[in-house]
C-alpha positions as CSV (number, residue, x, y, z in Angstrom):
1,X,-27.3,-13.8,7.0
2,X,-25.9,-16.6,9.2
3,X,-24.8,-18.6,5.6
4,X,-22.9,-15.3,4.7
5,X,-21.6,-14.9,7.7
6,X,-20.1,-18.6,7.7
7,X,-18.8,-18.4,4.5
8,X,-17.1,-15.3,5.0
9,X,-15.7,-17.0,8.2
10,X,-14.6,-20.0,6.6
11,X,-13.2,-18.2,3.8
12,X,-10.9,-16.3,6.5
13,X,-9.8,-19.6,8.4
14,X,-8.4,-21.1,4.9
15,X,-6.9,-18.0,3.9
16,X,-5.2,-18.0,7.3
17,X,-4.2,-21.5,6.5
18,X,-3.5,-21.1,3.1
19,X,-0.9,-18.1,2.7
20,X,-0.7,-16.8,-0.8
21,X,2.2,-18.6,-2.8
22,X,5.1,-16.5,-2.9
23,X,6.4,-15.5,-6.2
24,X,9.0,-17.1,-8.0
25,X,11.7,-15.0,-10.4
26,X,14.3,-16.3,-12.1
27,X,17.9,-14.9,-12.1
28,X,20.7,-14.6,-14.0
29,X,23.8,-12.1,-13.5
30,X,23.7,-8.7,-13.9
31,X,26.8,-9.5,-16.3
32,X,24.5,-11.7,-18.7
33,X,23.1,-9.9,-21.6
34,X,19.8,-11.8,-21.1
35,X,16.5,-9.2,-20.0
36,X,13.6,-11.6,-20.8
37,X,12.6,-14.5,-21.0
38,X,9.5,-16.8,-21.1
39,X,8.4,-20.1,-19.1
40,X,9.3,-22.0,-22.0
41,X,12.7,-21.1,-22.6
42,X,13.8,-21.0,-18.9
43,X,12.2,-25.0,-19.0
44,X,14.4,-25.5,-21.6
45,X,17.5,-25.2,-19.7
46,X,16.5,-26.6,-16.4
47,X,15.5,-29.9,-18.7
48,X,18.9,-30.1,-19.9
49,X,17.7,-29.3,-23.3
50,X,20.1,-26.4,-23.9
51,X,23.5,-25.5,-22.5
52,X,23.1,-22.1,-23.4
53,X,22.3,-21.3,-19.4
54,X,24.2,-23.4,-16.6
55,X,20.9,-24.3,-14.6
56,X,21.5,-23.9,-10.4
57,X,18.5,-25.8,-8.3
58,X,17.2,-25.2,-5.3
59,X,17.3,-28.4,-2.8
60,X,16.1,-31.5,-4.0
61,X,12.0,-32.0,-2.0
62,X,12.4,-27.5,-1.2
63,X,8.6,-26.3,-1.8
64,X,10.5,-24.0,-4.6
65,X,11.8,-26.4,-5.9
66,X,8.5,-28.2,-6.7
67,X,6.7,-24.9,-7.7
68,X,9.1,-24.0,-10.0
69,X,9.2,-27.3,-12.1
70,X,5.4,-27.3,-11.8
71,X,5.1,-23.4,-13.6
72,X,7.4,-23.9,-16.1
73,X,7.2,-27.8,-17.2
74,X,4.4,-29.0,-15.8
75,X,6.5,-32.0,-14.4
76,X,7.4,-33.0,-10.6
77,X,10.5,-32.6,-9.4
78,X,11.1,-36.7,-9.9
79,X,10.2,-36.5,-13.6
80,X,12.7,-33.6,-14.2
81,X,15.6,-35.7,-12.3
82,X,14.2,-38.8,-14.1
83,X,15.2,-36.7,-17.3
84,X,18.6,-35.3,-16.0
85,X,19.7,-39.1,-15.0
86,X,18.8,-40.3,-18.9
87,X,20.8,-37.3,-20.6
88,X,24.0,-38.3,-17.9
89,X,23.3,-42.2,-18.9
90,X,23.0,-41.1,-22.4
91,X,26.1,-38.7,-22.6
92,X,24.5,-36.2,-23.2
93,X,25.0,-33.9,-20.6
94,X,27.5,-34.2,-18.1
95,X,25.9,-33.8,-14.9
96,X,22.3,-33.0,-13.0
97,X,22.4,-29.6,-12.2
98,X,24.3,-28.2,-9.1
99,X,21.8,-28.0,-5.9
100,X,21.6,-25.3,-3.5
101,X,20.2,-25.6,-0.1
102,X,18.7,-21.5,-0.1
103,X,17.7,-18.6,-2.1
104,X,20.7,-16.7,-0.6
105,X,23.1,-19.5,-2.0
106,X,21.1,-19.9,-5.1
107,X,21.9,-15.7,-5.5
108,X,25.2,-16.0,-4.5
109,X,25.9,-19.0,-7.2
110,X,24.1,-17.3,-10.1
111,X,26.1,-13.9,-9.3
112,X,29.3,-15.1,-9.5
113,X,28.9,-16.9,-12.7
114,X,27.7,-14.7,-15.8
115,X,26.3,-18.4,-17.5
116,X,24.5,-19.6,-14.7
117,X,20.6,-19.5,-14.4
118,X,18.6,-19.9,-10.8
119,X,15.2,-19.4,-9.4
120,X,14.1,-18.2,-5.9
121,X,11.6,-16.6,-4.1
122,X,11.2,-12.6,-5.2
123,X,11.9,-10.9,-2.0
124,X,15.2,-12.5,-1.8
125,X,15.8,-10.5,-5.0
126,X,18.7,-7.6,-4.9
127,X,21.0,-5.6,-6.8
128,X,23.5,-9.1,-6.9
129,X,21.3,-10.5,-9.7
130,X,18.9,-9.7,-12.4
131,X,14.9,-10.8,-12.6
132,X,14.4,-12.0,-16.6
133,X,11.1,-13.9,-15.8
134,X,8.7,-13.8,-12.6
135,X,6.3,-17.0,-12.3
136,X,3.4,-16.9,-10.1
């Protein structure tokens, strides 16, 4: 009983500890024809491997930041901007994409521009922008 009783205990203290991650959606624009998508396709555009999407980040070392890149590539945030400097050397993209310092900016950017493509946390979500893939 006293084993149970520990574990149950100890299980408590590291959930305490430990919050549950909070899930990550990414956006586009209510405008944008775009309803679905999968982690695959959303990498593809945050790698700079299509321009389909104009990929807004959240702030370079932001816990999201790392989460995301980790759900949907399977990289660290350094190996994805290690990728984004080699297309920029290489010509062929123009520029890393544009960094935001908060969901709410990350909303705000992605709303105003029908092309654009974000992430944040799901309870920032509102009517301003449009789920096409949740990651948790």
């Amino acid at each position: 009983m006293k084993k149970v009783l520990s574990s149950l205990l100890l299980a408590a203290i590291a959930a305490a500890a430990f919050p549950a991650a909070a899930e990550t959606v990414v956006i586009v624009s209510p405008k944008n024809p775009a309803s679905r998508m999968f982690s695959e396709q959303a990498a593809q555009f945050f790698l700079g491997k299509s321009s389909q999407f104009t990929p807004i980040d959240q702030a370079e070392g932001s816990a999201i930041r790392t989460d995301f890149y980790k759900k949907v590539s399977n990289m660290d945030a350094s190996q994805v901007k290690a990728g984004w400097l080699k297309l920029v050397f290489t010509g062929k993209a123009t520029s890393e994409p544009k960094e935001y310092k908060s969901n709410a900016d990350v909303k705000k950017a992605v709303a105003d521009d029908p092309k654009a493509i974000g992430y944040i946390d799901k309870s920032a979500v509102d009517d301003t922008v449009k789920v096409i893939l949740t990651l948790q």
